[in-house]
PAGUTOR-810327 format. One line per field, with one value per atom (N, C-alpha, C, CB): residue number from 1; atom name; x, y, z. Coordinates in nm, 4 decimals, decimal comma. Glycine has a CB too. Example, Ala and Ser with C-alpha at 12.3 -4.5 7.8 and 13.67 -1.06 7.14 Angstrom:
residues 2
resi = c(1;1;1;1;2;2;2;2)
name = c(N;CA;C;CB;N;CA;C;CB)
c1 = c(1,3190;1,2300;1,3200;1,1308;1,2850;1,3670;1,2900;1,4084)
c2 = c(-0,5690;-0,4500;-0,3300;-0,4473;-0,2250;-0,1060;0,0030;-0,0598)
c3 = c(0,7800;0,7800;0,7800;0,9046;0,7080;0,7140;0,7870;0,5725)
//
This chain:
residues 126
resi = c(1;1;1;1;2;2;2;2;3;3;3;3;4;4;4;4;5;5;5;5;6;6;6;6;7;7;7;7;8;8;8;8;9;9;9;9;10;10;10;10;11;11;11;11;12;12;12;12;13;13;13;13;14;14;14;14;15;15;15;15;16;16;16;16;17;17;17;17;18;18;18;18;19;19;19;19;20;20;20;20;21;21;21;21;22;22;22;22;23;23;23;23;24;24;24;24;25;25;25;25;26;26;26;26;27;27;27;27;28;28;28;28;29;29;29;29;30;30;30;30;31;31;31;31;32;32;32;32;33;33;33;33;34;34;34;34;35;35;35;35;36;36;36;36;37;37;37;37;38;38;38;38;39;39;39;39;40;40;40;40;41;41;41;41;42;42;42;42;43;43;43;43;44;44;44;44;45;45;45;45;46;46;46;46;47;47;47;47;48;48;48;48;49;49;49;49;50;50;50;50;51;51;51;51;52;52;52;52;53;53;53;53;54;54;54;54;55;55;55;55;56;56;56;56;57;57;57;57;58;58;58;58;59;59;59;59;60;60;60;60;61;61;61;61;62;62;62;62;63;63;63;63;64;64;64;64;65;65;65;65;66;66;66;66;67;67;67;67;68;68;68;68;69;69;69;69;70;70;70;70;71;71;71;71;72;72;72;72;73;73;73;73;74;74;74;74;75;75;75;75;76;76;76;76;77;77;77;77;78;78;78;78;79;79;79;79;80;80;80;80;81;81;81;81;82;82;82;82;83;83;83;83;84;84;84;84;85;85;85;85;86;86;86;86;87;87;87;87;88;88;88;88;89;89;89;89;90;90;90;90;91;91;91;91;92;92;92;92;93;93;93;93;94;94;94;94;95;95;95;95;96;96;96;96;97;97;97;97;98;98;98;98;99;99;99;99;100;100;100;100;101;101;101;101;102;102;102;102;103;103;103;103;104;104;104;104;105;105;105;105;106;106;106;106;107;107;107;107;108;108;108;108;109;109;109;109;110;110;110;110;111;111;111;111;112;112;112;112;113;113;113;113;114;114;114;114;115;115;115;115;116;116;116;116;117;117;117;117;118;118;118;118;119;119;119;119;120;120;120;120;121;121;121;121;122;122;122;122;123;123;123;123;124;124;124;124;125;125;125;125;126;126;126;126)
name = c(N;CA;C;CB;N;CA;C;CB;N;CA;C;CB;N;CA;C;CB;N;CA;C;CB;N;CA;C;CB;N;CA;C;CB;N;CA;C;CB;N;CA;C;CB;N;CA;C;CB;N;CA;C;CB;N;CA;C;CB;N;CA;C;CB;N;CA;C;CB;N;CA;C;CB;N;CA;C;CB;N;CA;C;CB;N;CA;C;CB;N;CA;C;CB;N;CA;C;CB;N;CA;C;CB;N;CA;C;CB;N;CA;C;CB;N;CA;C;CB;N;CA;C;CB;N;CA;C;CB;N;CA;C;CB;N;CA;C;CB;N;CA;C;CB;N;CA;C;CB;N;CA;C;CB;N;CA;C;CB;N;CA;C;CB;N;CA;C;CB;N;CA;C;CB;N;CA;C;CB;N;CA;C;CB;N;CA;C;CB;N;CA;C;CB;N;CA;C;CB;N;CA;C;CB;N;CA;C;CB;N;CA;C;CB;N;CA;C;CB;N;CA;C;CB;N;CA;C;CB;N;CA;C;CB;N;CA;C;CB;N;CA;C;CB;N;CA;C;CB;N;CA;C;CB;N;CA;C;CB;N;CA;C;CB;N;CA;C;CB;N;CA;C;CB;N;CA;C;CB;N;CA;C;CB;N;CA;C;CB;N;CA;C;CB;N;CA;C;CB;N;CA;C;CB;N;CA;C;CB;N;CA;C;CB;N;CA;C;CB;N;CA;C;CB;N;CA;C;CB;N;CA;C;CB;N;CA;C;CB;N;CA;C;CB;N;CA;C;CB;N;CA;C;CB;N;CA;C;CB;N;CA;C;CB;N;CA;C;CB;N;CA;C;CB;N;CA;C;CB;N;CA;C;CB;N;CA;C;CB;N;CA;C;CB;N;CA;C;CB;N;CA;C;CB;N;CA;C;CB;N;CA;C;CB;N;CA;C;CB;N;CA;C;CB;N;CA;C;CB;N;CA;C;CB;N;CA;C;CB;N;CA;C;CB;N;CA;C;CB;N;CA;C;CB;N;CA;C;CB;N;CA;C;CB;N;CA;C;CB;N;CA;C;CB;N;CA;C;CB;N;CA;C;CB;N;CA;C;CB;N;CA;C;CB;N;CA;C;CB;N;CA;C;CB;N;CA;C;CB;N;CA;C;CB;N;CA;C;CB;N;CA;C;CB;N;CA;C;CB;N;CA;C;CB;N;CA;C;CB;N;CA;C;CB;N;CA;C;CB;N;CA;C;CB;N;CA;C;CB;N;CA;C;CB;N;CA;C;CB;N;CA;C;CB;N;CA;C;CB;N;CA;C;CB;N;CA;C;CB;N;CA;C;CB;N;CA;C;CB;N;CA;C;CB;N;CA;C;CB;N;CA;C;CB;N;CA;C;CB;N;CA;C;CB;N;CA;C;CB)
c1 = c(-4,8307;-4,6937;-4,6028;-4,6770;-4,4878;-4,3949;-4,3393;-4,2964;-4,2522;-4,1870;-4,1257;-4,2341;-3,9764;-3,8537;-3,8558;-3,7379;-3,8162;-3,8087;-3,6771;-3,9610;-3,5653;-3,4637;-3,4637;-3,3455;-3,4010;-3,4518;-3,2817;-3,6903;-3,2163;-3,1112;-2,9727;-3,1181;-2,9799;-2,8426;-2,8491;-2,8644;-2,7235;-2,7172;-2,5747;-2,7883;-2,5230;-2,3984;-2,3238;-2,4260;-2,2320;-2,2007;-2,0626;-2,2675;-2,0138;-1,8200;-1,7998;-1,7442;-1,6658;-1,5735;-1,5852;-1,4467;-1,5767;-1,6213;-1,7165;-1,5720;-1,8662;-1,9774;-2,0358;-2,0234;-2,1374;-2,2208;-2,3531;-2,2299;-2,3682;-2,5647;-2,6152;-2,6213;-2,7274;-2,8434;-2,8839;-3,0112;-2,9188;-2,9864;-3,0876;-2,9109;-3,2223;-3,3330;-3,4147;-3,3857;-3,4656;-3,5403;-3,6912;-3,4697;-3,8011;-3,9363;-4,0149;-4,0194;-4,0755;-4,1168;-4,2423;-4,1102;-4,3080;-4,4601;-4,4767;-4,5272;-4,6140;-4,6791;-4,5907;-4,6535;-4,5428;-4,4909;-4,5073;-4,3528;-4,4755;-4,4737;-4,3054;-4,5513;-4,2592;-4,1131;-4,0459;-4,0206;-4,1818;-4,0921;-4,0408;-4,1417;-4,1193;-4,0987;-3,9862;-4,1831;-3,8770;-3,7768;-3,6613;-3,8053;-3,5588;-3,3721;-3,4226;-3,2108;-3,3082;-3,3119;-3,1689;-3,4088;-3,1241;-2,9820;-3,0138;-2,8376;-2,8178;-2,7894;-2,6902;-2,7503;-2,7432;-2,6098;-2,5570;-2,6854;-2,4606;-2,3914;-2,2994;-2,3369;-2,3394;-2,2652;-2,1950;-2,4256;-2,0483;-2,0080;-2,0060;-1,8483;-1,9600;-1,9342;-1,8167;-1,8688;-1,8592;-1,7621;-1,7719;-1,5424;-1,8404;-1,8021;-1,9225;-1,6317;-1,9283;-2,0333;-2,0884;-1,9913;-2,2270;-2,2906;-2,2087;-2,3867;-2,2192;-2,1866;-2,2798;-2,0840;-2,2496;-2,3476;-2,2721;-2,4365;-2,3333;-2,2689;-2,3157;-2,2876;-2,3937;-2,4491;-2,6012;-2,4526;-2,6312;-2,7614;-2,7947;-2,6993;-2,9236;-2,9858;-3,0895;-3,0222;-3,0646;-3,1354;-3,2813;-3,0668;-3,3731;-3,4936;-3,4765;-3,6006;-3,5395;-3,5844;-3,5197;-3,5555;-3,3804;-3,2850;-3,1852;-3,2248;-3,2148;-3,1805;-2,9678;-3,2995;-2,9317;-2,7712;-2,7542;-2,7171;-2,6433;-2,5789;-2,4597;-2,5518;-2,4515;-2,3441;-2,2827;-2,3892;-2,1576;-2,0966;-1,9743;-2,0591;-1,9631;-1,8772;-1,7649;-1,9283;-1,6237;-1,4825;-1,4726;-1,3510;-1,5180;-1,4744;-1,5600;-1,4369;-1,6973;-1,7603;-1,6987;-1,9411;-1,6949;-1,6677;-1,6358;-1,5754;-1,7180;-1,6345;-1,7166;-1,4043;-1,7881;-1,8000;-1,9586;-1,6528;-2,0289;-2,1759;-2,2240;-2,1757;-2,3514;-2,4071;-2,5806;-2,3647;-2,6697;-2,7353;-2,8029;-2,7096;-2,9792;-3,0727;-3,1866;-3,0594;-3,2998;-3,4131;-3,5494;-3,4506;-3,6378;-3,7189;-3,8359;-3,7570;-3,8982;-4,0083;-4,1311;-4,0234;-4,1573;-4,2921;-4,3536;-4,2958;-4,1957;-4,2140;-4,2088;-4,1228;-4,1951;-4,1239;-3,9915;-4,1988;-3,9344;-3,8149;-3,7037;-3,7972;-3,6018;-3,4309;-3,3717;-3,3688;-3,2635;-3,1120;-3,0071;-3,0773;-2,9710;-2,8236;-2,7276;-2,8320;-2,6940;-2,5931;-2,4408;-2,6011;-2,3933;-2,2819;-2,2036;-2,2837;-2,0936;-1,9707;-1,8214;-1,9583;-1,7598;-1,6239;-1,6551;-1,4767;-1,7699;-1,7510;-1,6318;-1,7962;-1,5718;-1,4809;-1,5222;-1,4055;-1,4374;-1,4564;-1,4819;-1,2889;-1,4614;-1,4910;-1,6090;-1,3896;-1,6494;-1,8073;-1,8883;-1,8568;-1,8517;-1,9748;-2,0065;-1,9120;-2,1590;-2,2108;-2,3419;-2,1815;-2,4389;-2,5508;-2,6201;-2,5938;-2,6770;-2,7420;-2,8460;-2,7843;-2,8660;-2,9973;-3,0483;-2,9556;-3,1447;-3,2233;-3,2788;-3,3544;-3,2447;-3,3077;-3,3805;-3,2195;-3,4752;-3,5203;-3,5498;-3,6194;-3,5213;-3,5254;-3,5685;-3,4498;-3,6568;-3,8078;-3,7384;-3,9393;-3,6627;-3,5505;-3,5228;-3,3957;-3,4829;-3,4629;-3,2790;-3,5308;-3,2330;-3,0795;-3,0451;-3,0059;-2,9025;-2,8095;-2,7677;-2,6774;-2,7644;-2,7254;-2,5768;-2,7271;-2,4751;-2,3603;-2,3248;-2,3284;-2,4729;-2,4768;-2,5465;-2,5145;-2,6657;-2,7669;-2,6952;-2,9212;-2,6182;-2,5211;-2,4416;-2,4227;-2,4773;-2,3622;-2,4734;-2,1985;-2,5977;-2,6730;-2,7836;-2,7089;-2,8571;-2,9507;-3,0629;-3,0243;-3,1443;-3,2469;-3,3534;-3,2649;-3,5291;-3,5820;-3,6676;-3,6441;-3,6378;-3,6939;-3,5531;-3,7751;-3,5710;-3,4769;-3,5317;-3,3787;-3,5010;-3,5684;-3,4978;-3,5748;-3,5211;-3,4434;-3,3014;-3,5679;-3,2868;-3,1782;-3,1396;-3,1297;-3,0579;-2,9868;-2,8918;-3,0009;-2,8303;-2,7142;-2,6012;-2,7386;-2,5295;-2,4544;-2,2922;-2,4689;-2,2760;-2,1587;-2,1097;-2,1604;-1,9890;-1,8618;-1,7397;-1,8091;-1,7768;-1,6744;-1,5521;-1,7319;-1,4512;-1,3454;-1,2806;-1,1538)
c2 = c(5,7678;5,8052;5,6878;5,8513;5,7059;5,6025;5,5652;5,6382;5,4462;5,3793;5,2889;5,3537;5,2724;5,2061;5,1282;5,2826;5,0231;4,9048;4,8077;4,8066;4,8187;4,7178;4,6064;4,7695;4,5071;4,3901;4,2813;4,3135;4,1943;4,1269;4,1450;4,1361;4,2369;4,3080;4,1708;4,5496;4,1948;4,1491;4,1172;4,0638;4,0400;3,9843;3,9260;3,8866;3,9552;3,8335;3,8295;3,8215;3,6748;3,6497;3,6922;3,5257;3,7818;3,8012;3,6806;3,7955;3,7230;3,6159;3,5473;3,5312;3,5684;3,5535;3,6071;3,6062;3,6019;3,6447;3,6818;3,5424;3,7847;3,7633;3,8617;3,9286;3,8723;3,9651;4,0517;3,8683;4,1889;4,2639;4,2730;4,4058;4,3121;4,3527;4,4741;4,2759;4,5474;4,6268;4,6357;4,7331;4,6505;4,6403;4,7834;4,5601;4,8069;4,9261;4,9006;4,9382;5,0573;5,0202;5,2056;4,9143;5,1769;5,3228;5,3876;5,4202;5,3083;5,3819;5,3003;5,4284;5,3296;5,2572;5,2403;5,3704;5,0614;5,1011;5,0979;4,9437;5,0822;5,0904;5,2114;5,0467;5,3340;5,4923;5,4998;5,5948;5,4643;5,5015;5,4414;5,4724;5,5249;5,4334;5,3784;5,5400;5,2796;5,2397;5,2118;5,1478;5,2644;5,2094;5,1807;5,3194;5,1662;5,1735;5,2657;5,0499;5,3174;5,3981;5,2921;5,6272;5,3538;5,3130;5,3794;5,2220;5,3816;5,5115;5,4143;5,6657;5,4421;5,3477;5,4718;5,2525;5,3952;5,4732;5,5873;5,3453;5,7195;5,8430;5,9034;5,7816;5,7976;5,8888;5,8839;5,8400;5,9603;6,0421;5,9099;6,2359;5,9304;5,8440;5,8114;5,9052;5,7276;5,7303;5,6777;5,6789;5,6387;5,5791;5,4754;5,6620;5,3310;5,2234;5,1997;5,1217;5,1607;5,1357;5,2047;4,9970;5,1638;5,2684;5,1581;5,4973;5,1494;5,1083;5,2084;5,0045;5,2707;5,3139;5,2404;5,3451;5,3375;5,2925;5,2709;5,3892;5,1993;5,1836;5,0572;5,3111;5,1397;5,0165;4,9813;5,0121;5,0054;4,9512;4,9349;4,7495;5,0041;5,0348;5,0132;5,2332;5,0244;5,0085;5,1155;4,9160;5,1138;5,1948;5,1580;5,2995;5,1542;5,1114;5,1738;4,9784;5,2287;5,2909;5,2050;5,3358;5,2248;5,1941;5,0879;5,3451;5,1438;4,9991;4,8829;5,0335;4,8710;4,7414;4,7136;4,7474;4,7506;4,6985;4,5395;4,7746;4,4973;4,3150;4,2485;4,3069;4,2811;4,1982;4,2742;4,2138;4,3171;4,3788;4,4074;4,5294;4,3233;4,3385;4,3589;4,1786;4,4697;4,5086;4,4900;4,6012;4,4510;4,3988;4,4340;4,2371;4,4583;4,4922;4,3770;4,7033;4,3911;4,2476;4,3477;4,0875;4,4097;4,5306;4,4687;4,6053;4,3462;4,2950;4,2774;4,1702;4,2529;4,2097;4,3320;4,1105;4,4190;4,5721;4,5510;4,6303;4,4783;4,4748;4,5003;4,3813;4,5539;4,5753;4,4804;4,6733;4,4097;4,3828;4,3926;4,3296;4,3765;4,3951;4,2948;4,4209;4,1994;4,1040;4,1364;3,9522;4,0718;4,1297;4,0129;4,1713;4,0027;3,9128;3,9087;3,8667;3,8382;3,8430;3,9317;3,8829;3,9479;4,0438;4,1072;3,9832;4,1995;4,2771;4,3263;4,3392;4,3456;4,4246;4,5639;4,4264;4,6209;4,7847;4,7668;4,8979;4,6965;4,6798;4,7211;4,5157;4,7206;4,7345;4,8804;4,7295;4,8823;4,9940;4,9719;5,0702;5,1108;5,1017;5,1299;5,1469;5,0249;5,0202;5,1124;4,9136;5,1464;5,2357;5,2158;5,4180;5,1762;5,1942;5,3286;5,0899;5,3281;5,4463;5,4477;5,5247;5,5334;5,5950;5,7091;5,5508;5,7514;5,8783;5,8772;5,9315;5,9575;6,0220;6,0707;6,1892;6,0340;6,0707;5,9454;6,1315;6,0299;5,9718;5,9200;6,0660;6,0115;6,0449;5,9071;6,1552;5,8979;5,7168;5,7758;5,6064;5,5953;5,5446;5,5958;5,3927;5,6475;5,7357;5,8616;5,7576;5,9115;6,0343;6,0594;6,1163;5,9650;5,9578;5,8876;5,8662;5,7912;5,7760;5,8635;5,6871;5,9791;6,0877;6,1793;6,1602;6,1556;6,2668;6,2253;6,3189;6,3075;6,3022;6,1996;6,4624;6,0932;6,0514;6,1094;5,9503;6,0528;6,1364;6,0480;6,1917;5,9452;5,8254;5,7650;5,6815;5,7650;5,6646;5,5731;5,7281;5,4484;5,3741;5,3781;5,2369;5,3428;5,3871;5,2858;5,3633;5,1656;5,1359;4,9684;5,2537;4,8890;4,7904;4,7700;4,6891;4,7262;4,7097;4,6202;4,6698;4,5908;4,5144;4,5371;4,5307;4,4209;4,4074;4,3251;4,4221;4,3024;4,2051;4,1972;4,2340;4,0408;3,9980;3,9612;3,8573;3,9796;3,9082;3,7484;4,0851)
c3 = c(-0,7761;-0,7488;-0,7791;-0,6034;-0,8538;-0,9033;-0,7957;-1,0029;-0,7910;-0,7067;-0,7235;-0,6393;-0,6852;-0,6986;-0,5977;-0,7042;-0,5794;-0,4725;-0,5087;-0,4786;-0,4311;-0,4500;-0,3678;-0,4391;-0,3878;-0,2930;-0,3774;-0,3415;-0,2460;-0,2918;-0,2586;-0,4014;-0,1351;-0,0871;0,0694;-0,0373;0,1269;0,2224;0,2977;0,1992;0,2974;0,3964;0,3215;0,5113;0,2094;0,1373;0,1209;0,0082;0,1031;0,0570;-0,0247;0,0241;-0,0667;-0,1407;-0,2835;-0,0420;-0,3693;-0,5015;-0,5493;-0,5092;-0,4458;-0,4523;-0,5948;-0,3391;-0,6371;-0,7561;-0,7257;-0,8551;-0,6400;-0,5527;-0,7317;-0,2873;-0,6891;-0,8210;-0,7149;-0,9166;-0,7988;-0,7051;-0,8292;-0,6255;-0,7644;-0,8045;-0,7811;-0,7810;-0,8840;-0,8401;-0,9030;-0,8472;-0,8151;-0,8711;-0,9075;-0,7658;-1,0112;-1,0831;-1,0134;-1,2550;-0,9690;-0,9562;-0,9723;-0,7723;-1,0504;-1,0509;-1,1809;-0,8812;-1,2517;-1,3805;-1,4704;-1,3874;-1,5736;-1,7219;-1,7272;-1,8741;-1,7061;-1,6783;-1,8790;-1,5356;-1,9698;-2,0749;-2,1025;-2,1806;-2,0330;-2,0515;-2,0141;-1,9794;-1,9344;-1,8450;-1,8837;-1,7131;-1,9173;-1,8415;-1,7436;-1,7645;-1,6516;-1,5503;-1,5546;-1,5243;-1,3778;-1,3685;-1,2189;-1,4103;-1,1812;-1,0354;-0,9973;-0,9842;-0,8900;-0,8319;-0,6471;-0,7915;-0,6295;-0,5105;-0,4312;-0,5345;-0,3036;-0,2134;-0,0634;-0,1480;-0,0850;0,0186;0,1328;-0,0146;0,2430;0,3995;0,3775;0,5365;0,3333;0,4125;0,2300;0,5148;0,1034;0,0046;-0,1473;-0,0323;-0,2257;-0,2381;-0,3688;-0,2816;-0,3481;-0,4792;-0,5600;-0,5634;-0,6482;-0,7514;-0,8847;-0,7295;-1,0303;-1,0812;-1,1481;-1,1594;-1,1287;-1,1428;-1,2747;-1,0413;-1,3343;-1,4509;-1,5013;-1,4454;-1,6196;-1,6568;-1,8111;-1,6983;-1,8604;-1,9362;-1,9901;-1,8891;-2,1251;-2,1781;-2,2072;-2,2594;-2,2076;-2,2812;-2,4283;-2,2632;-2,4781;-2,6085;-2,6812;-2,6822;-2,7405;-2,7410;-2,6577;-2,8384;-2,5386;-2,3987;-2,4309;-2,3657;-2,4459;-2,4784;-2,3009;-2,5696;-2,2556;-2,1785;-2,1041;-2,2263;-2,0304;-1,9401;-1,8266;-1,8981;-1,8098;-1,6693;-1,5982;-1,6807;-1,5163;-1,4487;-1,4341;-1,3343;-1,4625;-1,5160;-1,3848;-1,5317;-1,2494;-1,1587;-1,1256;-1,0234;-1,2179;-1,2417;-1,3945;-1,2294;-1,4903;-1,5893;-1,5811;-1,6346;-1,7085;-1,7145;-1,5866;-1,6675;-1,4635;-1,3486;-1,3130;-1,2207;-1,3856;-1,3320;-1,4675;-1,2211;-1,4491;-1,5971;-1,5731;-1,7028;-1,6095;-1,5818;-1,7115;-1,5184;-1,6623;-1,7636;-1,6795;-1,8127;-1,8128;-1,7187;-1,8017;-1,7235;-1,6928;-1,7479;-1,7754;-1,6192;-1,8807;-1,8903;-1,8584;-2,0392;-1,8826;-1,8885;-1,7572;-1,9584;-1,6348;-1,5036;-1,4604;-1,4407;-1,4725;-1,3996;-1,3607;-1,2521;-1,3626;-1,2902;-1,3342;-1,2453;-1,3184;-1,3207;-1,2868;-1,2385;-1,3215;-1,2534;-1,2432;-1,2453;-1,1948;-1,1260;-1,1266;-0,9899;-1,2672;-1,1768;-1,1769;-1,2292;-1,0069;-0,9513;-0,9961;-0,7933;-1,0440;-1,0095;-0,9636;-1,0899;-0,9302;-0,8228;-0,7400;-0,8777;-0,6669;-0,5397;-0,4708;-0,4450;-0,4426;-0,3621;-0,3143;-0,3869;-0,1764;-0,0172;-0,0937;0,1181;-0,1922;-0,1912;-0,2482;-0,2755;-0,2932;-0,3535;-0,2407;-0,4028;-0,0928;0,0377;-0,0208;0,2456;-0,0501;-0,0423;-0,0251;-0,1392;-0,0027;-0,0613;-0,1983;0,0015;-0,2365;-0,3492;-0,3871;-0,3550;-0,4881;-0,5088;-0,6749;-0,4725;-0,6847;-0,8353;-0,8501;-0,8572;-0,9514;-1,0304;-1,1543;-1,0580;-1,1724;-1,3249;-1,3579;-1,3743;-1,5192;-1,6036;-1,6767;-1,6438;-1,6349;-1,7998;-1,9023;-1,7691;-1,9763;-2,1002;-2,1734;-2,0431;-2,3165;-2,4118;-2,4370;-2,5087;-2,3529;-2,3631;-2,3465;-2,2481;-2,4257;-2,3589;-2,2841;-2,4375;-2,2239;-2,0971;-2,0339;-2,1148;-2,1296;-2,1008;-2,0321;-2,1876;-2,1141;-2,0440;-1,9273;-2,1167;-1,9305;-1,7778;-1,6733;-1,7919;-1,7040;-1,5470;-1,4766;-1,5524;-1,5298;-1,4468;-1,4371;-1,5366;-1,4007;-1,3979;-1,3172;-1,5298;-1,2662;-1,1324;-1,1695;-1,0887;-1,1337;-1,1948;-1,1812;-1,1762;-1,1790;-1,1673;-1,0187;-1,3099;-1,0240;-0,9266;-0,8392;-1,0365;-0,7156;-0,6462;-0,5571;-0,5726;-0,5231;-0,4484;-0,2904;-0,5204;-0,2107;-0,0686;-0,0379;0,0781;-0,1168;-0,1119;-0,0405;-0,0484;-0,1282;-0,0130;0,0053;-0,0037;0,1122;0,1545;0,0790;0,2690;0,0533;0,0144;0,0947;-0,1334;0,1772;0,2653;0,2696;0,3655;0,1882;0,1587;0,2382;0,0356;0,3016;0,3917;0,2707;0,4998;0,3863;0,2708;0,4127;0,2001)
//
């Protein structure tokens, strides 16, 4: 059984730069997109970025743009996440994802994955 694992959320200042991580196990993570989604307090998922498989193209939702840049390490299993200029609306929870598809990363960020990992926190003091 596949499995998503995020790890790298926590308590952090306003303009900070933390990484989030997520660890692949029980899949082949070259088979898969991989993104992130993020769901703050009172409002609904969303999908923050996405990395196609193959030639690993890119995707990012209009309010990270320029400040979240997402890379995945295939050899390690792992995803990232890096965050920069942190903002107070950034508090959400985090979630990794992956999709057994070929589709870009444009179109799979607005669409259900097929893997989610349970999530970390990320909470920005200002």
């Amino acid at each position: 059984q596949g499995q998503v694992e995020e790890s790298g959320g926590g308590l952090v200042q306003a303009g900070e730069s933390p990484r989030l991580s997520c660890t692949v196990s029980g899949l082949t993570m070259g088979n898969f997109a991989m993104g992130w989604f993020r769901q703050a307090p009172g409002k609904e998922r969303e999908g923050v970025s996405c990395i196609s498989r193959g030639v690993y193209t890119t995707a990012y939702a209009d309010s990270v743009k320029g400040r979240f840049t997402i890379s995945r390490a295939t050899a390690k299993n792992t995803l990232y996440l890096q965050i920069n200029s942190l903002k107070p609306e950034d508090t959400a929870m985090y979630y990794c994802a992956a999709w057994d598809s070929w589709r870009s990363a444009e179109v799979l960020i607005s669409t259900t994955p097929d893997y989610w990992g349970q999530g970390t926190q990320v909470t920005v003091s200002s």
